[in-house]
C-alpha positions as CSV (number, residue, x, y, z in Angstrom):
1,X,-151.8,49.6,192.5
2,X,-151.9,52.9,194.2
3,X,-149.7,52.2,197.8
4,X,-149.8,55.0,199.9
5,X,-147.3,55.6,202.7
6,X,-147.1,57.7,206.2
7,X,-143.0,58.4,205.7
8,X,-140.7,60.1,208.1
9,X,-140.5,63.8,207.2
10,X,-138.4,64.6,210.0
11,X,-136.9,63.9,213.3
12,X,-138.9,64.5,216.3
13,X,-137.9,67.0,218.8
14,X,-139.6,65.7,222.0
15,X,-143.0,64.4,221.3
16,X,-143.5,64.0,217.6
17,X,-145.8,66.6,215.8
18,X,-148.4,65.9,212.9
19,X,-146.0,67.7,210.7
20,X,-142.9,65.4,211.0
21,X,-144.3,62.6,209.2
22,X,-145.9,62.8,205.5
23,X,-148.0,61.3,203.1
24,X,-146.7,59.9,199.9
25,X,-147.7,58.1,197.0
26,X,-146.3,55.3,195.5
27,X,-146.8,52.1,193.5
28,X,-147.3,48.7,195.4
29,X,-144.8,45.9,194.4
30,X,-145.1,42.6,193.1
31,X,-144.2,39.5,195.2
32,X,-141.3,37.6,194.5
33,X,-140.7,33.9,195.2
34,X,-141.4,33.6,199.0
35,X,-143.0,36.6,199.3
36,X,-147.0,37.5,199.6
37,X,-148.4,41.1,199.1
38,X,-150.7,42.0,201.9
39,X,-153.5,44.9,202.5
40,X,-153.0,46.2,205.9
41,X,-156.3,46.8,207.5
42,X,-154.9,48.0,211.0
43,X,-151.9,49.5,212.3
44,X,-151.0,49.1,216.1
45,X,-149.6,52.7,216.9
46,X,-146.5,51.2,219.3
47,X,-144.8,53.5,221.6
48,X,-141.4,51.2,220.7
49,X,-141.5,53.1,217.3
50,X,-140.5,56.9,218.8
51,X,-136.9,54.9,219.5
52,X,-137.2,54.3,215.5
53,X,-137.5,57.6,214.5
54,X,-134.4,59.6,216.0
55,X,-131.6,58.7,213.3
56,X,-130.1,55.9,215.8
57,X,-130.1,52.4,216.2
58,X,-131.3,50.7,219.3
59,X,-132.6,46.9,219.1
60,X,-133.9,47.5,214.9
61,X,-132.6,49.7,212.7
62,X,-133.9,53.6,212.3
63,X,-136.5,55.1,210.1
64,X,-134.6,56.7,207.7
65,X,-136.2,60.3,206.6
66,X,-138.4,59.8,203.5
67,X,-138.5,56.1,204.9
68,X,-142.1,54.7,206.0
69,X,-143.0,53.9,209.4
70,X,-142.7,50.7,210.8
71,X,-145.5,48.8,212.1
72,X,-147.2,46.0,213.2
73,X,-150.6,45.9,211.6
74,X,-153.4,43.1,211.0
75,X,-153.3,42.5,207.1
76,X,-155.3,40.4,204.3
77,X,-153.4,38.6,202.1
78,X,-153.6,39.3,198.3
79,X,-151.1,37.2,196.5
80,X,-148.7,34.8,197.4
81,X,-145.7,33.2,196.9
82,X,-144.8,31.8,200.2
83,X,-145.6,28.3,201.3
84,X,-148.4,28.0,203.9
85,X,-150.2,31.1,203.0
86,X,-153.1,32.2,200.8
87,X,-154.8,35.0,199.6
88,X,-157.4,35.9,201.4
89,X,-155.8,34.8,204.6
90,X,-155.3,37.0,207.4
91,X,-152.4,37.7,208.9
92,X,-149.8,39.7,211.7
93,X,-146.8,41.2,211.5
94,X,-144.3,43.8,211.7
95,X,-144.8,45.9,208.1
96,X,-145.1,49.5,207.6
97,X,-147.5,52.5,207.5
98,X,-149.0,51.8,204.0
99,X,-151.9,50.6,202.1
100,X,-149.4,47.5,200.8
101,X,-146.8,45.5,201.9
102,X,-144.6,42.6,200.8
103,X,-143.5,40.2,203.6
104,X,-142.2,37.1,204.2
105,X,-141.2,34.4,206.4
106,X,-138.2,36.7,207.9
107,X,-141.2,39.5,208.9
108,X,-141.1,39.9,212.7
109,X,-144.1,38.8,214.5
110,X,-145.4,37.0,211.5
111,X,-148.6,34.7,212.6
112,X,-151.4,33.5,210.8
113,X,-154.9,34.4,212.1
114,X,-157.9,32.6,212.9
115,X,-160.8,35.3,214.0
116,X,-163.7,34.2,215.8
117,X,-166.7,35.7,214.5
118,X,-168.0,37.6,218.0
119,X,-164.5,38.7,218.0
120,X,-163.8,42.4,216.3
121,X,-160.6,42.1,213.9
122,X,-158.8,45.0,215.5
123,X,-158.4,42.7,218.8
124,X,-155.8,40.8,216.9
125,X,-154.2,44.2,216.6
126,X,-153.8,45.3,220.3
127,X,-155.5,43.2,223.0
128,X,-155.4,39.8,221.8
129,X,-152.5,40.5,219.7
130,X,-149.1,42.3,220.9
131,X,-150.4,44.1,223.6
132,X,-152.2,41.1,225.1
133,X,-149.3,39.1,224.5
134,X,-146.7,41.0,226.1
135,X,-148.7,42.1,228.7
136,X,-149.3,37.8,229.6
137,X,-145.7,36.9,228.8
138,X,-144.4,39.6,230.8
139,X,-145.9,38.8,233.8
140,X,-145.6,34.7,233.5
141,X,-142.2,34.1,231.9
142,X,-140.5,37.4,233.3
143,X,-142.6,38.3,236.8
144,X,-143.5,34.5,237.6
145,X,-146.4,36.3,239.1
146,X,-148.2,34.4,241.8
147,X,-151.6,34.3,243.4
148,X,-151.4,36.5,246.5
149,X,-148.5,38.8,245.4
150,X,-148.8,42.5,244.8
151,X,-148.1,43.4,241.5
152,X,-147.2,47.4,240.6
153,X,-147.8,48.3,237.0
154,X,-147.2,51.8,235.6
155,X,-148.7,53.2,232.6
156,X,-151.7,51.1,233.8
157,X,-154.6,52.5,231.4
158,X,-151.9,52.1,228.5
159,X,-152.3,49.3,225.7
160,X,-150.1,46.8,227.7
161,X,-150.9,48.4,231.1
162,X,-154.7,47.7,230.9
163,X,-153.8,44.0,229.7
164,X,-151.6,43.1,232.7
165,X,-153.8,44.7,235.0
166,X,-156.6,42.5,234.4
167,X,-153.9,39.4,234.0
168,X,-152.8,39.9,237.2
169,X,-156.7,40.5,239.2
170,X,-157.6,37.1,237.0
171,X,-154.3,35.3,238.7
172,X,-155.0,36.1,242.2
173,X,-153.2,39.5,242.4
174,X,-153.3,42.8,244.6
175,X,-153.2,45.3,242.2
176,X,-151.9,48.6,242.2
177,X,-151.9,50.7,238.8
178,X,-149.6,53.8,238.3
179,X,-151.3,55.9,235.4
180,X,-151.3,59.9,234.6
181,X,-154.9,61.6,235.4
182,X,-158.3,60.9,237.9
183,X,-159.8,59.6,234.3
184,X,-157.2,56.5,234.2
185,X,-157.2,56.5,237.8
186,X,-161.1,55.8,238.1
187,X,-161.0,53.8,234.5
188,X,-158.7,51.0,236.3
189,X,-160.1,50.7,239.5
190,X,-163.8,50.8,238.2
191,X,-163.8,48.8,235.0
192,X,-160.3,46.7,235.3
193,X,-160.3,45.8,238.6
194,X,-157.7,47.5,239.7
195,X,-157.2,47.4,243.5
196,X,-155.9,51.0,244.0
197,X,-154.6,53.5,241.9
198,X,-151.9,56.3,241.9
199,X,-151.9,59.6,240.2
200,X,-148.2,60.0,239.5
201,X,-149.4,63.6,238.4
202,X,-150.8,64.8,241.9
203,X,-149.7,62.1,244.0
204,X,-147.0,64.3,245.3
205,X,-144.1,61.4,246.6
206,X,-144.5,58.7,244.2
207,X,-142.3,56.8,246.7
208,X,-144.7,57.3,249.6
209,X,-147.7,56.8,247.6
210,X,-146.7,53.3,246.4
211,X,-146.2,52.4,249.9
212,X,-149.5,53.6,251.1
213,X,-151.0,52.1,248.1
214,X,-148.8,48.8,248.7
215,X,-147.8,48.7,252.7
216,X,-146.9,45.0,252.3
217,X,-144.7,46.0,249.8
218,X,-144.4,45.3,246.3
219,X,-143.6,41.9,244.7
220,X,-143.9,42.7,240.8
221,X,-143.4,45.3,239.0
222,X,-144.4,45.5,235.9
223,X,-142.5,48.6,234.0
224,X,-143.7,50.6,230.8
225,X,-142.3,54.0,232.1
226,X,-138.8,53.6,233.2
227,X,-137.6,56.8,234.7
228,X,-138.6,58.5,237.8
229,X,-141.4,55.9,238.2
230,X,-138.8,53.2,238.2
231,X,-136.6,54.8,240.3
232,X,-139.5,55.4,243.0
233,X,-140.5,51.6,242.4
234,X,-137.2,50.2,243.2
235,X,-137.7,51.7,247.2
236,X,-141.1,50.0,247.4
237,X,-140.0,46.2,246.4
238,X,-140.0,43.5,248.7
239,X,-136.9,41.0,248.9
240,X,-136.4,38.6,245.8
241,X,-138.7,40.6,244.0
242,X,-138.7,40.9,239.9
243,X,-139.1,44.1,238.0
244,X,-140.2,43.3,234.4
245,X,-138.7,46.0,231.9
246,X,-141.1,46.2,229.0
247,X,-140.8,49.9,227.7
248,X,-139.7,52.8,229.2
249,X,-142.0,55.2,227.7
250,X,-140.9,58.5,230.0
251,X,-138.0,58.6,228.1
252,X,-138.6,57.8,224.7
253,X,-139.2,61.7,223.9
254,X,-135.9,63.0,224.6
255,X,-133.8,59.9,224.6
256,X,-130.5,62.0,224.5
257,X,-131.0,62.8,228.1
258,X,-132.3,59.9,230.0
259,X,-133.7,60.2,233.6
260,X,-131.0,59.1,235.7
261,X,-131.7,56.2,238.4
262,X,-130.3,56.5,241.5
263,X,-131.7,53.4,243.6
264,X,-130.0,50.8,241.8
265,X,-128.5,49.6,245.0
266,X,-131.9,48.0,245.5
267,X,-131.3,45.4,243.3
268,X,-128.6,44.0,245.7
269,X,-130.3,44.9,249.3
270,X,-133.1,43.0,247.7
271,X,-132.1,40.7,245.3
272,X,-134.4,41.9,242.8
273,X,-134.3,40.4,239.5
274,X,-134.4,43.1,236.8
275,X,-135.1,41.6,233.5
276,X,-136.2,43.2,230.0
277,X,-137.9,41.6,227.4
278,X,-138.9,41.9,223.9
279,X,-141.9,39.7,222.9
280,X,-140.4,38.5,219.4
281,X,-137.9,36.4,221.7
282,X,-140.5,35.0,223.5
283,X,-142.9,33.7,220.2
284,X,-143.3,30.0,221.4
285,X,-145.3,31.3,224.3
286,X,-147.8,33.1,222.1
287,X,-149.9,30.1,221.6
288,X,-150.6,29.5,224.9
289,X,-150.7,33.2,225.8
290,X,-153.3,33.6,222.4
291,X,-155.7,31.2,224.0
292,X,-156.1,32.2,227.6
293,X,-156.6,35.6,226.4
294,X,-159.1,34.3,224.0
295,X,-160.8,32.7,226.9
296,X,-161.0,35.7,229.0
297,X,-161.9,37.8,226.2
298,X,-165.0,35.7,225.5
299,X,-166.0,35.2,228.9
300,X,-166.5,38.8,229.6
301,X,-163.6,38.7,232.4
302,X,-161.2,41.0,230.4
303,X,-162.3,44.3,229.2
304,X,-160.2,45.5,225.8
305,X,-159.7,49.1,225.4
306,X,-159.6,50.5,222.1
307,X,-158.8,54.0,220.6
308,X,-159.1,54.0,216.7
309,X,-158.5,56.7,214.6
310,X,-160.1,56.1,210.7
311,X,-158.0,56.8,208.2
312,X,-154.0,56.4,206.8
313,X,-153.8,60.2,206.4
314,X,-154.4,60.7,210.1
315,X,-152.0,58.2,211.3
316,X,-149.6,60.7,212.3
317,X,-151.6,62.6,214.3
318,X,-152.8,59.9,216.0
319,X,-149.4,58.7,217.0
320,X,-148.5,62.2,218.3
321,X,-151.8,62.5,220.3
322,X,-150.6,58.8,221.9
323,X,-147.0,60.3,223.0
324,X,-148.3,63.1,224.7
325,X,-150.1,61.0,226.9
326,X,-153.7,62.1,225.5
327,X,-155.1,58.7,224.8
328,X,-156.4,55.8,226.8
329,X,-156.1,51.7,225.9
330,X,-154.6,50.2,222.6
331,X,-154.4,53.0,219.6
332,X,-155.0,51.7,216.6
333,X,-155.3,53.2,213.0
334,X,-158.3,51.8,210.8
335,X,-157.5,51.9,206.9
336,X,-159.6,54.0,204.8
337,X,-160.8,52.2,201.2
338,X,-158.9,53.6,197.8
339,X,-161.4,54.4,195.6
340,X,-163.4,51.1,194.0
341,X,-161.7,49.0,196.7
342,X,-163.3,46.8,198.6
343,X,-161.7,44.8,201.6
């Protein structure tokens, strides 16, 4: 079959354009012995991936150029050879930007899904899939976040931001969102629950505005920027707080010259824990995670934001519209149908 492929046509200077990725044609392969071949239907677009792309390892391996882009996505199963799956089932996991692709039980993030009908598919892709999930296992296993506490999160109308910032309102929480633009700003106060919010863009001191925002100090802090933003955060924290790294998404575009931190020494005159995480360590919480989320989802008490853009073709310009900041909630590419197909 026909397997079309978004590859790496070049390395990014800064904020990746349309024009360094490319569209190629290939020919899908078959599955070997404990293997299946899957048809992606949606790609999460994962900020993780611009760290991919530069020619340099960090915690996988780079996209080599001509290579395809690596992905989660939400997939149908075709064929396959591996125990406990069947075509027609549908599945996550870490595969590529492509219309086909083989995986097996070493694919990262591999789960088997179970959609509820009321439920839209692409949900298993952001909100009740890896954004959802980090955003819960971040703040319970890394922030121990309790009722009460004030929690800071940055990047607060991003994919995981959104997430956490409802997770934390629904457990009790003060919460204060850091985000870029009035439009986030009033998004996650409004419609998340946010308790305040802070325009890192206009805001002026970020230091001072956190402690305005946050005058009995901050308790969590939940980190997808990293940066100057972290660095403004660590002045704010109250003693024996816990900073929870999960991206650091200032400096992803020009990760030869990362923003230097210079309030370090926080860490001791507070005892702060500092701890990063990746959610692929932390799969036997999923379950758990999966169904409160589920729960909060179909209750109406969390909100899922969504920004899909139609079409494998377009998948790079979607990604480069996400790293400069343009986009709000979860992106997502939905595949378009090959001719005759029918998913």
């Amino acid at each position: 079959m026909l397997n079309r492929q978004v590859v790496l046509k070049s390395h990014p200077n800064g904020v990746p354009l349309p024009e360094d990725f490319e569209l190629v044609e290939a020919t899908s392969a078959e599955p070997g012995e404990g293997q299946m071949l899957v048809r992606n239907l949606f790609f999460s677009l994962e900020a993780a991936i611009r760290g991919w792309l530069d020619g340099k390892a960090n915690y996988f391996e780079p996209i080599p150029l001509g290579g395809a882009i690596r992905g989660p996505s939400v997939a149908r199963v075709i064929t396959s050879r591996l125990d406990g799956f069947e075509a027609g089932d549908l599945i996550f996991g870490l595969h590529h930007w492509e219309d086909y692709s083989l995986s097996d039980a070493n694919t990262i993030l591999l789960s088997k899904l179970s959609p509820e009908e009321d439920i839209p598919l692409s949900y298993y892709c952001g909100g009740l899939g890896g954004s959802g999930h980090t955003a819960f296992v971040g703040l319970h296993e890394i922030g121990n976040i309790q009722a009460g506490e004030t929690v800071l999160i940055s990047a607060a109308a991003g994919a995981t931001g959104s997430m956490a910032t409802q997770i934390a309102k629904l457990r009790g929480c003060k919460v204060v969102g850091v985000v870029g633009g009035e439009n986030k700003a009033d998004l996650i106060t409004q419609k998340l629950g946010a308790d305040a919010a802070i325009n890192y863009k206009t805001c002026g001191d970020l230091t001072a505005a956190i402690n305005e925002a946050c005058p009995e100090g901050v308790d969590v802090y939940f980190d997808n920027v990293g940066g100057k933003t972290l660095d403004a955060s660590l002045q704010c924290m109250n003693t024996f707080g816990r900073v929870i790294g999960c991206g650091m998404i200032g400096d992803y575009n020009d990760q030869d010259n990362p923003t230097p931190v210079f309030n370090m020494w926080k860490l001791v005159e507070k005892e702060l824990t500092l701890k990063g995480f990746l959610l692929y360590t932390y799969m036997d919480k999923v379950p758990a995670a999966s169904a409160q989320l589920h729960e909060w989802v179909r209750s109406g008490e969390i909100h899922i934001l969504e920004n899909i853009t139609e079409g494998l073709p377009n998948a790079g310009w979607a990604y480069s519209e996400m790293m400069r900041g343009a986009t709000i909630g979860k992106n997502l590419v939905a595949m378009d149908l090959q001719e005759g197909e029918h998913l």
